[in-house]
Every structure is written in C-alpha cells, then in structure tokens.
N, C-alpha and C positions, 0 to 999 in steps of 0.2 A: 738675130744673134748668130753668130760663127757655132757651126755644129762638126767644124773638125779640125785639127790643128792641119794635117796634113789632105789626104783623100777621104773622105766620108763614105760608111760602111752604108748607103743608103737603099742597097738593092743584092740583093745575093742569088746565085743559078742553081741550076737543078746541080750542077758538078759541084755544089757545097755542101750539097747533103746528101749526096750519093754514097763518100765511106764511111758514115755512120750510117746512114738508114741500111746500110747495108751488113755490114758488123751486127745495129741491131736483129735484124733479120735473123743473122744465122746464129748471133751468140740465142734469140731464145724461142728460135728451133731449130736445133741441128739436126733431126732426125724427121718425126713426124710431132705434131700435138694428138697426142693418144687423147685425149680426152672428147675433143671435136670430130674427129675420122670417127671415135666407137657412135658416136650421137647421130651423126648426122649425114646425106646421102651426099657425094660432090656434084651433084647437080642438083642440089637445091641454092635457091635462090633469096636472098632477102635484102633490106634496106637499113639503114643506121641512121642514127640523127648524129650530129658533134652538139651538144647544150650545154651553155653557160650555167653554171649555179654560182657564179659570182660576179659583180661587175670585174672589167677589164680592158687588157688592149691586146689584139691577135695579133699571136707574129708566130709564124712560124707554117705557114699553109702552102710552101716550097716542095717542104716534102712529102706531098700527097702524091707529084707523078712519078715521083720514085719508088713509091708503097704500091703504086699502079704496075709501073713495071716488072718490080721485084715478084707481085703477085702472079705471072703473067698475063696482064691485059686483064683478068679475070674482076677489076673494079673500076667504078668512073666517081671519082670524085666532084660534086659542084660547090664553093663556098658559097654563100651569102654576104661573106665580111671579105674586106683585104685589112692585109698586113697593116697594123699603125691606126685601124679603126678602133672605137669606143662601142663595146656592146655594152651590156647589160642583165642581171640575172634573168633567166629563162627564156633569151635569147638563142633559136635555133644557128648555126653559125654554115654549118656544110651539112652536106647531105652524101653519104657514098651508099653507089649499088651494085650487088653483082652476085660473085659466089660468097654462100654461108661461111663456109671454109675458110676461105680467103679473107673475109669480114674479121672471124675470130680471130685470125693470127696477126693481123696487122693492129687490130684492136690498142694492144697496149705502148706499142710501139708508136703509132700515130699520137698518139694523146701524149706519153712522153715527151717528142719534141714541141708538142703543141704548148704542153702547161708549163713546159718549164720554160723555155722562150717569150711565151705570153708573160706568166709572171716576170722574167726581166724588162719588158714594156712595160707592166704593171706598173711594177714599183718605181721604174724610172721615169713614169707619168705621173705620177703624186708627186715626186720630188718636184721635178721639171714644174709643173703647174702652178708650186708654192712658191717655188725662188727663182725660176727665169722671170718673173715678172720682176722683180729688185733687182735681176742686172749679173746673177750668177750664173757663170757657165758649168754645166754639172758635164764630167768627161767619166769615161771608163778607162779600165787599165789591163794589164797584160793577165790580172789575176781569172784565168778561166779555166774551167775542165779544157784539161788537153784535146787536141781536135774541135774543141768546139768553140775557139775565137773569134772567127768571122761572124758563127750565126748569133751568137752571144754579142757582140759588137754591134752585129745587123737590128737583132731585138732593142739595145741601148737606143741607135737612132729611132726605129719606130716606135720609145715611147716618147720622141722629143728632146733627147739625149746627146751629146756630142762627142764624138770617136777623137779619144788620144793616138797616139801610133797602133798601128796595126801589128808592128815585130819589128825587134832588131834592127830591119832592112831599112823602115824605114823614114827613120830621121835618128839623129846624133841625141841621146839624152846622157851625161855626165852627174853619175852620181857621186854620193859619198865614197865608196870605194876605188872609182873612176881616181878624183879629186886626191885622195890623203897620198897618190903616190906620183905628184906632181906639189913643188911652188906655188905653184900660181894657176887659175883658171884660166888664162890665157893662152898656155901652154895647149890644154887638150882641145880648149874653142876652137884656137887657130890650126892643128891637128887638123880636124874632121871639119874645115871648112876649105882646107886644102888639098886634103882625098875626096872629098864630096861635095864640089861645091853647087850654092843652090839648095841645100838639104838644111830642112831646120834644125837649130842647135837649143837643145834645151840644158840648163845648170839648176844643177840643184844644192840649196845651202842648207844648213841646222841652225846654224847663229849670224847674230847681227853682225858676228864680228870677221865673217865672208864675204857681207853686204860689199863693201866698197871695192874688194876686187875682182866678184863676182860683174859687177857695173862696168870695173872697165873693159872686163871681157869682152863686154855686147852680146849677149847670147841673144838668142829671138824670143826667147821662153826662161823666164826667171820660177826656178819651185822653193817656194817656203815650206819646207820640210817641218812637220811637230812647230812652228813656232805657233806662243800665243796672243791673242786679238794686238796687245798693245806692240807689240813686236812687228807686227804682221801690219800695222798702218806705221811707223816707221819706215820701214825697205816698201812698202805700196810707194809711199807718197814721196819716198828720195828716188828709188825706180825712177817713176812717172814724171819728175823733174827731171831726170837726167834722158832720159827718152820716153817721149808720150806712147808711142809704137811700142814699149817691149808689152808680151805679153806676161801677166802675174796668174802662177796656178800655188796652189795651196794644195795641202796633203798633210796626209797622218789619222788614218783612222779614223774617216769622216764619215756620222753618221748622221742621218737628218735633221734630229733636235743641233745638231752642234754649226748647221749652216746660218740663224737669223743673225746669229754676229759677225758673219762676214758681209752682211747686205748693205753696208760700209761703205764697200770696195766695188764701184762700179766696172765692169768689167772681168773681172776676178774669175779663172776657171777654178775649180774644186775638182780634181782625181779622189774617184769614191769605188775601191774596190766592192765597196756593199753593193752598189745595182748589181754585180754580178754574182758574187762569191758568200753572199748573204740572202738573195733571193728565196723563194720557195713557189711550188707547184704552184697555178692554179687552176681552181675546183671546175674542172670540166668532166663533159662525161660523155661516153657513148652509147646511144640507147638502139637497139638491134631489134628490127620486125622483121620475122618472115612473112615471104609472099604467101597470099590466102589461095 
C-alpha cells in the first residue's frame, strides 16, 4: 500500500533532533541539577537499562547521539531494538553507560522523546494492523507540537502509517477557505498547477453538491470533508468512474471505532489528526545501577 502521498518521512538525522534535544537540555537544566551534584561524586560511574512495561513500537532512538553529545561524550548508548520494531512488556530495549551525573540529567529528557514518539507508532500500529488489511490508507496531518513534525510524521511511518504533506511547501491542498473565494475549483486547480507544476493538487469539498465541479477540476487528491458513509460512496463511486487514478481521502474527526464503515472504499486514505494530537506517553522506564 502507498505510505506517502508525496515523499515519505521514512528515516530522519541526528540534524532532527538536535534543536529540541537541545532546547530540552537547557530548558531543564539551566544552571546545575542541585539535587545530583549534592549526591553524588563526577566521577562516579554507572549503567541504565531503557524497559518496556508495555507492549509497543520504538521510535524515537535518533536522539540518543545527541544526548551523547550534549552530555559531552561522557555516555554511550547501545539499543537492542530499531525504530518500527515490536517489543514487548519487560523487554530491555538499550543500554547506556558512563557518568552518574550525566545518566541523571539526560534521564527524563531521553524517555520524553522515546515515549512519546513510540506511543505515536504505538497507536498507529493498532490502527494500521486493523484496517490496512480492508484496503484503508491511514495518513497524518499537519496537527503536531510545533518543532516536532518531522519526528511526529517520522514515528506515523514507523508504526505502518502513511505521510500526508510534510508543510505548505509541499504540494497544492485547496480548502474550504481556499475554495469560497473563487467560482469554480478550476480556477485555484489550474492556479497551482501553473506556478508549480508537477506538484500534487489536492481539493477538498463538504457537500455532494461540489462533487461535479470539483471532478472537473482533476485534482490528484479528492478530500471528503465531514461527509457521511452514504454520501462518501456516492462522490467514491462517481470519482472512480470519472477517473480510476484520482486519489479519495476522507476527513473530519476520525477516530478508530469510526473507520469499519469505510472498509467499503477500497483504496480510501483517512487524514487522522488522533495518531498525533490524541496519542499518549508510553510506559517506559529507566532503571540506573552503579558500578560496584
């Protein structure tokens, strides 16, 4: 199945999580951690485990040479798992060793990016595993914490997931707003196929009664906006007659229970701001021994 309308977020660099892991760094120690310096000597040394205490799918193990760095040099991270893998509860995942110190401060910051990114594979792996098999394309959307698109995107594909646009830049999407200050959707189509061409045009309608000039557009990407099941196989099935090629996405506040009535619609993507903007942590943990 197509897991990206445009380029596919299918791999991200250490330059993705460099200004946040970095931001997080200083936003939560600007000074010193008083609590760790009063405890403990900077030459003491110890080990950490990363452990699952729930099933899931890792994503997010990028920012480990940046936590390395930032420490200087003073840890070495080894995972067990890559990104897009399936563990399991009490699953050891990585291993980091070095300075105490440096252990504790990266501590919450490591697990941060870990559980929240894993949990967006998570939950877009349960999705994915029920309805990619009926033939639904599950996509993300622009809905993410600021700064964190790429790796938020990045986690969507490693749990199975398929990257809408990445921004703005790039492809042409013509909403409702776009649309109410134009005639015709032909107008903005042939617009942005004229400044950009090559660049995919997606239109987006609310009612059936867009359907037929939306079509003659040609857009690449047709979005059913809020409409419901019987509405939504109408403009499918006159689409799909009038061009086998276009692609049909649906939208409006798609939660999981509400995708078996589109398994209908072979082909169908589904824009689901929930694998992102609905997600939550998941239960990992870091367990800390010093050397004997």
């Amino acid at each position: 199945m197509k897991r990206a309308y445009t380029k596919p977020i299918s791999e991200v660099s250490e330059a993705d999580y460099f200004p946040l892991a970095k931001m997080a760094w200083e936003e939560d120690c600007p000074d010193q951690d008083i609590t760790s310096v009063s405890l403990f000597s900077s030459n003491q040394k110890a080990s950490a485990f990363l452990n699952a205490r729930e099933e899931g799918i890792l994503c997010g193990s990028g920012v480990a040479s940046v936590l390395s760095k930032l420490s200087g040099g003073d840890l070495q991270f080894t995972f067990f798992f890559e990104d897009g893998q399936r563990f399991v509860s009490g699953d050891t995942l990585a291993k980091i060793e070095g300075s105490l110190l440096s252990l504790l401060r990266v501590e919450r910051i490591l697990l941060n990016f870990l559980q929240y990114l894993s949990g967006i594979s998570t939950s877009t792996r349960k999705i994915v595993d029920q309805y990619g098999p009926k033939g639904i394309m599950i996509l993300d959307t622009r809905k993410t914490i600021p700064g964190y698109r790429k790796l938020a995107k990045y986690a969507v594909y490693c749990g199975g997931g398929s990257n809408h646009r990445l921004d703005l830049s790039e492809m042409g999407l013509i909403k409702d707003n776009h649309l109410a200050l134009f005639d015709s959707a032909k107008i903005p189509v042939g617009k942005i196929r004229s400044n950009f061409p090559g660049r995919l045009v997606e239109l987006e309608i609310d009612s059936l009664d867009q359907l037929d000039d939306a079509l003659e557009a040609e857009p690449d990407v047709l979005m059913l906006d809020n409409f419901n099941i019987p509405d939504t196989k109408i403009a499918y099935q006159k689409a799909k007659s009038k061009n086998p090629n276009i692609m049909i996405e649906c939208s409006g506040r798609f939660t999981p229970e509400k995708l078996e009535a589109l398994s209908e619609f072979p082909g169908v993507g589904v824009s689901m701001g929930y694998v992102t903007h609905t997600t939550r942590f998941l239960d990992l943990g870091l367990d800390i021994r010093t050397d004997s």
